[in-house]
C-alpha positions in Angstrom: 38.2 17.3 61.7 36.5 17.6 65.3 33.1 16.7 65.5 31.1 18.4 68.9 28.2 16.4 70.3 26.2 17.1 73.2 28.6 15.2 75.8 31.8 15.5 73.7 33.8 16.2 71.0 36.0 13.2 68.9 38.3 13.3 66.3 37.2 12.4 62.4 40.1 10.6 60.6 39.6 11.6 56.6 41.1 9.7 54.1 40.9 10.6 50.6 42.3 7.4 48.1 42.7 8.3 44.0 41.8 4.6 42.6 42.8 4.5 38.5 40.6 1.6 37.0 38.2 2.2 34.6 36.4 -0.4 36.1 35.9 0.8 39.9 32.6 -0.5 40.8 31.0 -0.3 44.3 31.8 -3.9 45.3 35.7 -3.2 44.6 35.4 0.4 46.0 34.0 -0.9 49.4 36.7 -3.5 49.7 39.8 -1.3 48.7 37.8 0.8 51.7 37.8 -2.0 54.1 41.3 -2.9 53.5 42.3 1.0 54.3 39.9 1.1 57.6 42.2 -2.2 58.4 45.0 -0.7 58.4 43.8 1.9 60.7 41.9 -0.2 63.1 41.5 -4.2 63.9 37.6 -4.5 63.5 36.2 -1.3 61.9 32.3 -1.2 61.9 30.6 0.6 58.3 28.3 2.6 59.2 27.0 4.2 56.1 28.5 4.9 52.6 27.2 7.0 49.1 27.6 6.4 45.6 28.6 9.5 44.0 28.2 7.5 40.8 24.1 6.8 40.9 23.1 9.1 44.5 22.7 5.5 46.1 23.5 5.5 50.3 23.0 3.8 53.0 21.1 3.2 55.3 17.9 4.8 53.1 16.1 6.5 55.8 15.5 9.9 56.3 16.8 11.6 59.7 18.3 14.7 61.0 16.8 18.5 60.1 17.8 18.1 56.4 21.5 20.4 56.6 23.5 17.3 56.0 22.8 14.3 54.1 21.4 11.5 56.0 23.7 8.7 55.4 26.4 11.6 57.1 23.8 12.5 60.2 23.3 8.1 60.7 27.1 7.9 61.0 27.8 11.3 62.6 25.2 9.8 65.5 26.8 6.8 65.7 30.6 8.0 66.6 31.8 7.7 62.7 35.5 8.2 63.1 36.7 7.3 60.0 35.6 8.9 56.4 37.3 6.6 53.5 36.7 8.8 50.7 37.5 7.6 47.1 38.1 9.6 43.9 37.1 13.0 45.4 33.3 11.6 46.7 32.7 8.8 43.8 32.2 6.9 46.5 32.3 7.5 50.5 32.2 5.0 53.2 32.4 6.1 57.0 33.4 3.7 59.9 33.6 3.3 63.5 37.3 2.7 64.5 36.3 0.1 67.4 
């Protein structure tokens, strides 16, 4: 995906993982997702994530016109370059690739 910004556009990496444990928990889906954004870049920086599980996200502020969720708009705004989806949106985690 190619996101446009007001001075540029940058490319969106999108990687969708299938993890089969009946006990996938957010702690042990944000680490299988740091260990893929590792192997993608040295240092990547989270910049947001959602639970598709309970509607948790972070960071819990409102911003952006409403179109998009806010945890998406935070990381969009931020150069997010790397979407680490797992199990079709149980859980989402986006990073900058630094």
């Amino acid at each position: 995906m190619i996101l446009k910004t007001l001075s540029n556009e940058y490319y969106v990496e999108n990687i969708k993982m299938q993890v089969d444990d009946p006990a996938l928990d957010f702690l042990k889906a944000r680490d299988l997702a740091k260990e893929k954004a590792r192997e993608r870049c040295k240092d990547p920086m989270l910049l947001s994530w959602h639970n598709g599980k309970t509607g948790e996200f972070y960071p819990r502020f409102e911003c952006g016109s409403g179109d998009k969720p806010p945890w998406i708009v935070f990381a969009e705004a931020r150069g997010g370059n790397l979407t680490i989806d797992i199990n079709d949106g149980e859980y989402t985690f986006i990073y900058l690739k630094l």
